[in-house]
KEGUTOR-506276 format. One record per residue (C-alpha): x, y, z; residue number from 1. Coordinates in steps of 0.25 Angstrom, whole numbers, plus 5000, padded with zeros to 4 digits. Example, Ala and Ser with C-alpha at 12.3 -4.5 7.8 and 13.67 -1.06 7.14 Angstrom:
2
+------+------+------+------+
:    x :    y :    z : gudo :
+------+------+------+------+
: 5049 : 4982 : 5031 :    1 :
: 5055 : 4996 : 5029 :    2 :
+------+------+------+------+
# end
This chain:
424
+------+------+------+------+
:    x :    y :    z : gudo :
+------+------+------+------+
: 4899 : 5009 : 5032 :    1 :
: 4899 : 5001 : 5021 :    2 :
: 4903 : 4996 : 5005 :    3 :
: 4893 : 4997 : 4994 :    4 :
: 4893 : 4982 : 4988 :    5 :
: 4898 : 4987 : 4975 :    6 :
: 4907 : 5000 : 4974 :    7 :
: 4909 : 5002 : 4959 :    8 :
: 4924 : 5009 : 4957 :    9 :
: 4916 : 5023 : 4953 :   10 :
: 4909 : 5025 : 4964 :   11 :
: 4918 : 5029 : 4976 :   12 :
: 4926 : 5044 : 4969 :   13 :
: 4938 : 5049 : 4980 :   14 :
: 4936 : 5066 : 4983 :   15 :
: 4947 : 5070 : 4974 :   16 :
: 4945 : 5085 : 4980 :   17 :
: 4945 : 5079 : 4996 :   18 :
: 4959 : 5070 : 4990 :   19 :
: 4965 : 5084 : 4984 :   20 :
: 4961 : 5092 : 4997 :   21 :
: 4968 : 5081 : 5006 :   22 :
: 4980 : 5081 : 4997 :   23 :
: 4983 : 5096 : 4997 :   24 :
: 4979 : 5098 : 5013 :   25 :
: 4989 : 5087 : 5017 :   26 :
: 4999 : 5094 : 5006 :   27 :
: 4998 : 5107 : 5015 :   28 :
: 5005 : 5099 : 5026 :   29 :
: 5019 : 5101 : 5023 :   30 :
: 5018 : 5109 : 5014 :   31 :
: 5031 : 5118 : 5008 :   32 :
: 5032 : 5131 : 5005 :   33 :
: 5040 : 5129 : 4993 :   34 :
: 5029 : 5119 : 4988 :   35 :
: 5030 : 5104 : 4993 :   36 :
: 5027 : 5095 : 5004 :   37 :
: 5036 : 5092 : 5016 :   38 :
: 5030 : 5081 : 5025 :   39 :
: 5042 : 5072 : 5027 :   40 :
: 5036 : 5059 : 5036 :   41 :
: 5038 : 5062 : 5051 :   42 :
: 5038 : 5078 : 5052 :   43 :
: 5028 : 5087 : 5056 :   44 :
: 5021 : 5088 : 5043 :   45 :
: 5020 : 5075 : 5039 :   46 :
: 5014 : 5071 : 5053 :   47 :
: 5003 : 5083 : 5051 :   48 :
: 4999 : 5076 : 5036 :   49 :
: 4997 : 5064 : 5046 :   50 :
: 4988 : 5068 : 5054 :   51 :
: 4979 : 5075 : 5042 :   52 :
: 4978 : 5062 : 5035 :   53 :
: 4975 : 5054 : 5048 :   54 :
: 4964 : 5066 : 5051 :   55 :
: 4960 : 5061 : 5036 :   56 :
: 4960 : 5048 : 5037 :   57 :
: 4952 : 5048 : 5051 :   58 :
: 4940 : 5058 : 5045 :   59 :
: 4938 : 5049 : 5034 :   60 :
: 4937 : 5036 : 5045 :   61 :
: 4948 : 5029 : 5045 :   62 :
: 4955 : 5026 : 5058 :   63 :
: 4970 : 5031 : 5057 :   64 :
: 4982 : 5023 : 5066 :   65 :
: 4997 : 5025 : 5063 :   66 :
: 5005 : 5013 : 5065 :   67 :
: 5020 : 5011 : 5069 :   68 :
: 5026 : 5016 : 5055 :   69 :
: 5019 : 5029 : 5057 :   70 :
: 5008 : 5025 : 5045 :   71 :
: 4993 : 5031 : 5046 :   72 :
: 4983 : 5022 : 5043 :   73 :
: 4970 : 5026 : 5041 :   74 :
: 4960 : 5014 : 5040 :   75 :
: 4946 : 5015 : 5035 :   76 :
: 4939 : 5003 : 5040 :   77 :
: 4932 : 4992 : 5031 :   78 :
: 4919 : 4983 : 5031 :   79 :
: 4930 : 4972 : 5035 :   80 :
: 4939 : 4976 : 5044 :   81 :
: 4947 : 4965 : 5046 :   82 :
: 4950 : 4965 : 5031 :   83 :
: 4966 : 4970 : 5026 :   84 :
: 4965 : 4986 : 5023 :   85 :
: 4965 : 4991 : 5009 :   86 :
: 4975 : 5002 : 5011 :   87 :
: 4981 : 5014 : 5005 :   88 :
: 4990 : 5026 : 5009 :   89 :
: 5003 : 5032 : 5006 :   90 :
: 5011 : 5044 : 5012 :   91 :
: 5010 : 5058 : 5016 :   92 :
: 5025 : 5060 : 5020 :   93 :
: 5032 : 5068 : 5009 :   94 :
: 5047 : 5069 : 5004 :   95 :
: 5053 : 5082 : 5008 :   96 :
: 5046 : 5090 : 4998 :   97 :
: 5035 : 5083 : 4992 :   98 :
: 5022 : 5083 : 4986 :   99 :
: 5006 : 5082 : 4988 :  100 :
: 5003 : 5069 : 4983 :  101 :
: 5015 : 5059 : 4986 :  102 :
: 5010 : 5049 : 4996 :  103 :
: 4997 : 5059 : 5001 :  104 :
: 4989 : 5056 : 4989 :  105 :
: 4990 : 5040 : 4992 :  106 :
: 4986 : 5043 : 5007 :  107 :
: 4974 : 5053 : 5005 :  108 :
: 4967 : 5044 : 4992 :  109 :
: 4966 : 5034 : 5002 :  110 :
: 4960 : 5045 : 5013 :  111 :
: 4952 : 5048 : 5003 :  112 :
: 4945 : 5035 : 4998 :  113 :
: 4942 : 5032 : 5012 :  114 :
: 4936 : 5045 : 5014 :  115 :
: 4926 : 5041 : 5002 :  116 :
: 4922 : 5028 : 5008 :  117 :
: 4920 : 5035 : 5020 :  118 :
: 4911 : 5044 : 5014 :  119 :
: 4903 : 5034 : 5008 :  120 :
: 4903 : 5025 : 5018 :  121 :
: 4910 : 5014 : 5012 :  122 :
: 4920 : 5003 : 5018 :  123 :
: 4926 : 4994 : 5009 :  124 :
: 4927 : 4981 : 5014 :  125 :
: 4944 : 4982 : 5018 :  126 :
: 4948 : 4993 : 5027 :  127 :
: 4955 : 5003 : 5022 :  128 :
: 4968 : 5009 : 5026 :  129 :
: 4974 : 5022 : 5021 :  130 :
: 4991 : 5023 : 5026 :  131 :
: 4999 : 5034 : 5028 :  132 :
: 5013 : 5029 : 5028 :  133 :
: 5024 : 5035 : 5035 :  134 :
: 5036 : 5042 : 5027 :  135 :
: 5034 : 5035 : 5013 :  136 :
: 5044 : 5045 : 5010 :  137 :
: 5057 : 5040 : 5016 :  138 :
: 5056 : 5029 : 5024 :  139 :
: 5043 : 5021 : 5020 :  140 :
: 5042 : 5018 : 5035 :  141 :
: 5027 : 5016 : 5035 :  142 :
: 5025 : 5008 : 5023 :  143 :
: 5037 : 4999 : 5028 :  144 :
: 5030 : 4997 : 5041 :  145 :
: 5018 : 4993 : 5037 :  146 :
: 5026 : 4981 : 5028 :  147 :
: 5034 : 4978 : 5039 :  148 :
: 5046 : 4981 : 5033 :  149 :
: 5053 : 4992 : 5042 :  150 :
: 5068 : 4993 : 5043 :  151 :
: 5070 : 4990 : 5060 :  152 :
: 5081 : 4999 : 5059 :  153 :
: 5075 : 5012 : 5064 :  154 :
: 5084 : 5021 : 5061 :  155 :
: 5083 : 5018 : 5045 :  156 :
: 5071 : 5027 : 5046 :  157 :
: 5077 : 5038 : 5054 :  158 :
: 5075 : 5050 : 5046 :  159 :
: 5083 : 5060 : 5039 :  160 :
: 5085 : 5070 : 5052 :  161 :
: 5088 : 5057 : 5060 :  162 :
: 5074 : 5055 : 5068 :  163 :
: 5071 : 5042 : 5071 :  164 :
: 5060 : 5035 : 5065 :  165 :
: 5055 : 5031 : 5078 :  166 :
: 5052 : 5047 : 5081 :  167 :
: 5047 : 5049 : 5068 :  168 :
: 5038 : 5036 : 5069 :  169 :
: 5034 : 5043 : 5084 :  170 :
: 5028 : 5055 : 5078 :  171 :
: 5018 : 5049 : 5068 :  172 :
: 5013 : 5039 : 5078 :  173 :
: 5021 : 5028 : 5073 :  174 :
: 5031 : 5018 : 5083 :  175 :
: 5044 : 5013 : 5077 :  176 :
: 5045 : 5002 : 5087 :  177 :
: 5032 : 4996 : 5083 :  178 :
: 5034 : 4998 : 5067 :  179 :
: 5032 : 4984 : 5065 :  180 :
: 5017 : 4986 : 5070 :  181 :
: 5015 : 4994 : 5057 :  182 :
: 5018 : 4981 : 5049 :  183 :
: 5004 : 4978 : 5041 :  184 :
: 5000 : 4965 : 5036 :  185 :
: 4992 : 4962 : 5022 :  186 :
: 4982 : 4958 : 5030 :  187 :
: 4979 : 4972 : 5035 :  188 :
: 4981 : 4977 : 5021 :  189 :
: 4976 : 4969 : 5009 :  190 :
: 4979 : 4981 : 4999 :  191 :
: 4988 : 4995 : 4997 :  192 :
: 4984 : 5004 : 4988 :  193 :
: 4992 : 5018 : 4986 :  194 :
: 4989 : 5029 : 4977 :  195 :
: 5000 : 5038 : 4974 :  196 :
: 5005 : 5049 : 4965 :  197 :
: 5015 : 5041 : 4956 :  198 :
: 5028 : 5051 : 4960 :  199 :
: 5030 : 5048 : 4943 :  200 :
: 5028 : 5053 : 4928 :  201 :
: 5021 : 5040 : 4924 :  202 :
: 5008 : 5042 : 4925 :  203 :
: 5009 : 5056 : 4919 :  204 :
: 5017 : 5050 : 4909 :  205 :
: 5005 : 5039 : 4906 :  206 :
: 4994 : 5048 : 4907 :  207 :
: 4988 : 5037 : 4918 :  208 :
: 4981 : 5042 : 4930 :  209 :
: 4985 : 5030 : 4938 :  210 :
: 4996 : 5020 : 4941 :  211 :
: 4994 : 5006 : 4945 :  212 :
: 5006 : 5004 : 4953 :  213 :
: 5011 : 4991 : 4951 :  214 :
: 5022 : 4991 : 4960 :  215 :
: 5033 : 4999 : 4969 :  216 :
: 5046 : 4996 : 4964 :  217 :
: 5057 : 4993 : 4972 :  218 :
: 5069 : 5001 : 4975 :  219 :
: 5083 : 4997 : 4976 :  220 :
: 5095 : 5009 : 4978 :  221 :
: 5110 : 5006 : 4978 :  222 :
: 5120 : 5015 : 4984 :  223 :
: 5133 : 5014 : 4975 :  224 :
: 5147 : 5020 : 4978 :  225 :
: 5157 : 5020 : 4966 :  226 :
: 5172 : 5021 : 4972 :  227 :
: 5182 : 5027 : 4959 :  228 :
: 5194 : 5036 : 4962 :  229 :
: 5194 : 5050 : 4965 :  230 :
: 5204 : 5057 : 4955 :  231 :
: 5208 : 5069 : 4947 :  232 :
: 5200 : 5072 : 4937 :  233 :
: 5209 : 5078 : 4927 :  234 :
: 5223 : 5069 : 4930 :  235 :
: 5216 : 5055 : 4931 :  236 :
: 5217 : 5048 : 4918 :  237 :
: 5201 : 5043 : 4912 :  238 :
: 5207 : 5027 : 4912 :  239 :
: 5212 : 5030 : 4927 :  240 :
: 5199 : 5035 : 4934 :  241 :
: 5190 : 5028 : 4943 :  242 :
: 5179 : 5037 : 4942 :  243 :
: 5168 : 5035 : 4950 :  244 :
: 5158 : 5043 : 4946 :  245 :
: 5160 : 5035 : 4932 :  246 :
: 5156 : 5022 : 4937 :  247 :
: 5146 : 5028 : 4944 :  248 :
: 5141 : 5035 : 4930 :  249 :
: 5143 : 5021 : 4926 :  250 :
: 5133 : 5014 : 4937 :  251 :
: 5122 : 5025 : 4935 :  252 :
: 5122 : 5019 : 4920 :  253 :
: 5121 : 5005 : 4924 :  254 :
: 5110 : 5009 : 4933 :  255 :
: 5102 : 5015 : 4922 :  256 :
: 5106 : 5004 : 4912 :  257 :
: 5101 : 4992 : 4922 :  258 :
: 5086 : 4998 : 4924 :  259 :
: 5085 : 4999 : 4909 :  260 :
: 5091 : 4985 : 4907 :  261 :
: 5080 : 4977 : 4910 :  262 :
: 5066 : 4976 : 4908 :  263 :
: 5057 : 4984 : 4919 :  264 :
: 5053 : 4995 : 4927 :  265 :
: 5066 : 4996 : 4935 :  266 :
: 5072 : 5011 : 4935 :  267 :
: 5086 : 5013 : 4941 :  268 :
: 5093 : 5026 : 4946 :  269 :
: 5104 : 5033 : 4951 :  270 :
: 5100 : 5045 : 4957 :  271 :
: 5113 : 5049 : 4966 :  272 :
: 5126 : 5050 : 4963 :  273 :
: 5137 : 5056 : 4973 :  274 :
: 5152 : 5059 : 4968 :  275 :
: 5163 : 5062 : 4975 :  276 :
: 5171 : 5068 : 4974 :  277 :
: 5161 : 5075 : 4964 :  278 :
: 5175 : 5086 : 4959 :  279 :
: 5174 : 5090 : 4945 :  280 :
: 5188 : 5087 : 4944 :  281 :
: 5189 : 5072 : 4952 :  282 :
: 5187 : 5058 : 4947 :  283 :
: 5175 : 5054 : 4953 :  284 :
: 5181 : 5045 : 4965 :  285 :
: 5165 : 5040 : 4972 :  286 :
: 5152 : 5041 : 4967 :  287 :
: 5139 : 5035 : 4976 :  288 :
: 5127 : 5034 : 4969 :  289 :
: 5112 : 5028 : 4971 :  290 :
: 5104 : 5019 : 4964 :  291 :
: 5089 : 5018 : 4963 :  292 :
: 5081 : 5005 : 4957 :  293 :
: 5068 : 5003 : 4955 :  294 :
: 5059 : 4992 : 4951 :  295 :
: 5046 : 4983 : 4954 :  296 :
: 5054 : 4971 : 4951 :  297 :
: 5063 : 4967 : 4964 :  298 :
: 5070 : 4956 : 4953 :  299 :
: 5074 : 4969 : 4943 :  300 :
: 5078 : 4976 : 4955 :  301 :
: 5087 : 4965 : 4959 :  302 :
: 5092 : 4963 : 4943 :  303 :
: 5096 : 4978 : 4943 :  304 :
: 5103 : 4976 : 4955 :  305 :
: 5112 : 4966 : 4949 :  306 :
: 5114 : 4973 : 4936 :  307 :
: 5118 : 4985 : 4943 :  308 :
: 5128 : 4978 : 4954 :  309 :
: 5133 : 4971 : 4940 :  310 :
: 5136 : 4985 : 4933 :  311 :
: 5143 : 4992 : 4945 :  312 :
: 5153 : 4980 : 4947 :  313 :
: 5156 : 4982 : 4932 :  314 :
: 5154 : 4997 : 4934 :  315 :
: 5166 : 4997 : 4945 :  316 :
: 5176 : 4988 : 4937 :  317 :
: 5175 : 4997 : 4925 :  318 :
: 5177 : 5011 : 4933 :  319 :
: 5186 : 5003 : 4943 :  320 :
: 5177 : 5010 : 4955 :  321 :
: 5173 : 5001 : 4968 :  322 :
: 5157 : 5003 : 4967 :  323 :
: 5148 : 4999 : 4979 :  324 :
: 5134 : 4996 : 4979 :  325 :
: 5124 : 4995 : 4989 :  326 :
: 5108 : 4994 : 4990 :  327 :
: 5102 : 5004 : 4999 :  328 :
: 5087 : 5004 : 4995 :  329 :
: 5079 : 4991 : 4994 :  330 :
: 5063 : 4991 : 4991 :  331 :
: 5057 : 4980 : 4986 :  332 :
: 5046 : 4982 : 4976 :  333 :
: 5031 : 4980 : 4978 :  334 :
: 5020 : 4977 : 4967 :  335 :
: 5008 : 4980 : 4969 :  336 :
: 4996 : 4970 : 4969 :  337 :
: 4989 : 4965 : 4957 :  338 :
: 4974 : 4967 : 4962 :  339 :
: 4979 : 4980 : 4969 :  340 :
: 4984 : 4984 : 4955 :  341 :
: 4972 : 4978 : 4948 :  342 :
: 4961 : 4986 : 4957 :  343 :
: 4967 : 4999 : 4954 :  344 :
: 4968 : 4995 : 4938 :  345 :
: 4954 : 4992 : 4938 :  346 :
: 4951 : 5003 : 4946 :  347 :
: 4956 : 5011 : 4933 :  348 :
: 4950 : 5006 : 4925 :  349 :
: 4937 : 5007 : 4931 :  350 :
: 4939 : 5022 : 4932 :  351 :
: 4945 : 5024 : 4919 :  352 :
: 4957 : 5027 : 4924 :  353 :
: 4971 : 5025 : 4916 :  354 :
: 4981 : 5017 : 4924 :  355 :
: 4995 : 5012 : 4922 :  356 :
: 5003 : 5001 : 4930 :  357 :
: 5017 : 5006 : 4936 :  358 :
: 5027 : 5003 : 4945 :  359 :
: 5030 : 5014 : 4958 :  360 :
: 5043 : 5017 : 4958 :  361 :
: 5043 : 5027 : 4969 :  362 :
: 5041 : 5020 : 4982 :  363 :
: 5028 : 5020 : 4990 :  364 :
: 5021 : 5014 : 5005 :  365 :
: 5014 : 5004 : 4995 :  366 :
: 5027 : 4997 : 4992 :  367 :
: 5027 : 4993 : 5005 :  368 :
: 5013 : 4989 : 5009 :  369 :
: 5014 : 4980 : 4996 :  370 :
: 5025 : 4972 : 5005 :  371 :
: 5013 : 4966 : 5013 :  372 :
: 5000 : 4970 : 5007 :  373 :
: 4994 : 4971 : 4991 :  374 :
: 4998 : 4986 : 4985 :  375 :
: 4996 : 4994 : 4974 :  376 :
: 4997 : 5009 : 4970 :  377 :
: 4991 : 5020 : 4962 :  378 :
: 4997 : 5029 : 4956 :  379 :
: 4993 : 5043 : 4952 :  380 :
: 5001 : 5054 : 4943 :  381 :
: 5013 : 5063 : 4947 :  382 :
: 5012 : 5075 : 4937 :  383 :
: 5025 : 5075 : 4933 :  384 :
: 5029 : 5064 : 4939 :  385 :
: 5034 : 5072 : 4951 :  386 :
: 5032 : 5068 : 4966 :  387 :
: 5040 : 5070 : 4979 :  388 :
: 5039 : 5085 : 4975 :  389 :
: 5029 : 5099 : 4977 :  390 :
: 5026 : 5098 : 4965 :  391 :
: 5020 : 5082 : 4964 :  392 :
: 5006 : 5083 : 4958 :  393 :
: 4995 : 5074 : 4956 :  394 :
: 4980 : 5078 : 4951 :  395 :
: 4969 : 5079 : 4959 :  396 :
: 4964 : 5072 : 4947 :  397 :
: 4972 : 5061 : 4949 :  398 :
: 4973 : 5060 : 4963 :  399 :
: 4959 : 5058 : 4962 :  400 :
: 4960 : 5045 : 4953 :  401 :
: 4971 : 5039 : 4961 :  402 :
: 4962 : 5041 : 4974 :  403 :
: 4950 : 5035 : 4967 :  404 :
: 4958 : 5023 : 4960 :  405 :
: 4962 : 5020 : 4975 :  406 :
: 4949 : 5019 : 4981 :  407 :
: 4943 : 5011 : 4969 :  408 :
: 4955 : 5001 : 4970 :  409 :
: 4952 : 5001 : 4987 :  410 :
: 4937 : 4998 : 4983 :  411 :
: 4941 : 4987 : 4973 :  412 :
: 4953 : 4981 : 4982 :  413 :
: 4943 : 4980 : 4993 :  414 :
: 4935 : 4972 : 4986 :  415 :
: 4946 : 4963 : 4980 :  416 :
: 4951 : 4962 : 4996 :  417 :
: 4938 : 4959 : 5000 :  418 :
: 4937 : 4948 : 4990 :  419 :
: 4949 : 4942 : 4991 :  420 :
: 4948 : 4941 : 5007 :  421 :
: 4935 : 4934 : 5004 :  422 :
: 4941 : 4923 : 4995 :  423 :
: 4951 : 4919 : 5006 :  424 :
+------+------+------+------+
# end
């Protein structure tokens, strides 16, 4: 096995028809009548999509192992093995009723650019390592192993039914009581890259084939409880109400009036509200409600959070309700690398392909890898902008760039690593 001394960015092309075959034959595995994909992390069908890309990643010579979080880690060996991996990966758990891309097209792009070396021969310098990590879509217990930041409270990850995470852990081939084995180390891995439908309109929106994700915000969500009084509609006077779903109208305003009062990114919701007690005919006496912020910056995010704590404390003396807040979500952002985001913009251009730079505000395992190790993202169009759905869609077309901007940005990260290691 070797490396051609010079690999020009055009040489090496992905099988956009092998990529298109893998992601409809690991689509037929839980697959819904009604149209869809149920392969929820931990039942049967999610541990047959397993087993079919391990099969994958062992014919196209990896070695496969799972650690203690239940991650698949296939590694393609390089000319140095001691050298950190270059690694990619996603998920190939699904919400309830998803789609064929989210998550599936980040793990088989990286099957796939190894299949290419393989067929040609080629090692790069750095290993590679292509992850599957385990339920990206509810509890992030893979990615958060692998940064070593695990909650040691086990039932935290029990699941919905009740079942335990150890039982869970147990069928996949991973060990709760060693999770802290699964902890990796920037050492082992110089560089994440994931490629991944962007679950949004923006792209579509630009007319760009690719994203350069520069970051994946940080989420912070607030459970608030607005006490009024309960009262007759009809026989309680307007300047005698303490109306709670008022002040809570109130707070959804302030929400929205705080994201759009500073300069930024930051985008701020409320997307549940619960009224009792919820009669046509009753002063609203208790309203709960959930708020959602997002942002790269962990300072906005903070700011925010004081404007809003501000506005409910004056919120409540107007309306003369108690209001209660608590933070029940809090993830940090994580930027993505300079050089990681460089390689993939000079990638672009090499091919000629139109790019933007944008943050993820949806959640991904690369937020969590970039905890301990340089990350970056690629992002590829959602028509529509629709995703978590039967009826997500990505081109064939576009799948294709995406794959082929990932393997150039491996070949040129390889060489960066390599020097860089040199130079130390």
């Amino acid at each position: 096995m070797k490396i051609a001394p010079e690999l020009k960015l055009s040489e090496l092309k992905i099988d956009s028809a092998r990529l298109d075959r893998s992601l409809f034959e690991l689509a037929e595995i839980g697959k819904l009548p009604q149209g869809g994909i149920s392969r929820v992390a931990f039942t049967p069908a999610d541990l047959l999509a397993r087993q079919l890309v391990q099969t994958w990643m062992l014919e196209a010579g990896m070695t496969v192992r799972t650690d203690a979080a239940g991650n698949i880690i296939g590694r393609y060996e390089g000319l140095n093995s001691d050298a950190g991996a270059i690694a990619t990966g996603s998920h190939i758990d699904t919400v309830p009723t998803g789609g064929i891309y989210d998550g599936c097209l980040g793990v088989l792009a990286g099957i796939e650019v190894v299949r290419v070396l393989q067929a040609r021969s080629i090692r790069l310098y750095h290993p590679i390592e292509i992850i599957v990590f385990t339920d990206e879509e509810r509890s992030v217990i893979g990615s958060k192993g692998m940064a070593g930041e695990v909650s040691e409270d086990a039932s935290y990850y029990a699941r919905l039914d009740g079942t335990p995470i150890q039982t869970c852990l147990d069928r996949i081939g991973g060990d709760w009581s060693q999770i802290a084995t699964a902890k990796r180390k920037s050492g082992e891995i110089v560089a994440f890259v994931e490629l991944h439908v962007e679950q949004g309109g923006v792209l579509e929106h630009l007319d760009k084939p690719i994203g350069i994700v520069t970051g994946v915000v940080g989420q912070y969500r607030f459970a608030v409880n607005v006490i009024g009084r309960a009262n007759h509609a009809g026989t309680t006077p307007m300047n005698m109400r303490q109306d709670a779903l008022v002040a809570a109208s109130e707070i959804v305003l302030a929400v929205n009036k705080i994201a759009r009062s500073i300069d930024g990114d930051q985008v701020a919701t409320v997307g549940y509200l619960n009224v009792s007690p919820n009669a046509t005919n009753t002063v609203p006496g208790m309203v709960d409600l959930r708020i959602d912020m997002r942002d790269l910056s962990e300072e906005r995010l903070q700011l925010l959070t004081a404007k809003l704590e501000a506005e409910i404390v004056n919120i409540a003396k107007t309306t003369e309700t108690a209001i209660s807040i608590q933070q029940t979500l809090h993830i940090r952002p994580t930027l993505a690398d300079p050089q990681i985001m460089k390689s993939i913009e000079g990638v672009c251009q090499n091919i000629g392909l139109a790019y933007t730079y944008m943050p993820s505000r949806a959640g991904h395992d690369a937020q969590e890898i970039g905890r301990f190790t340089d990350m970056g993202m690629i992002f590829v169009p959602s028509r529509a902008g629709v995703s978590h759905s039967g009826d997500e869609y990505t081109s064939p077309e576009e799948c294709d760039r995406g794959a082929n901007v990932l393997m150039q940005t491996f070949l040129d990260l390889d060489n960066f690593y390599r020097s860089r290691r040199s130079e130390i």
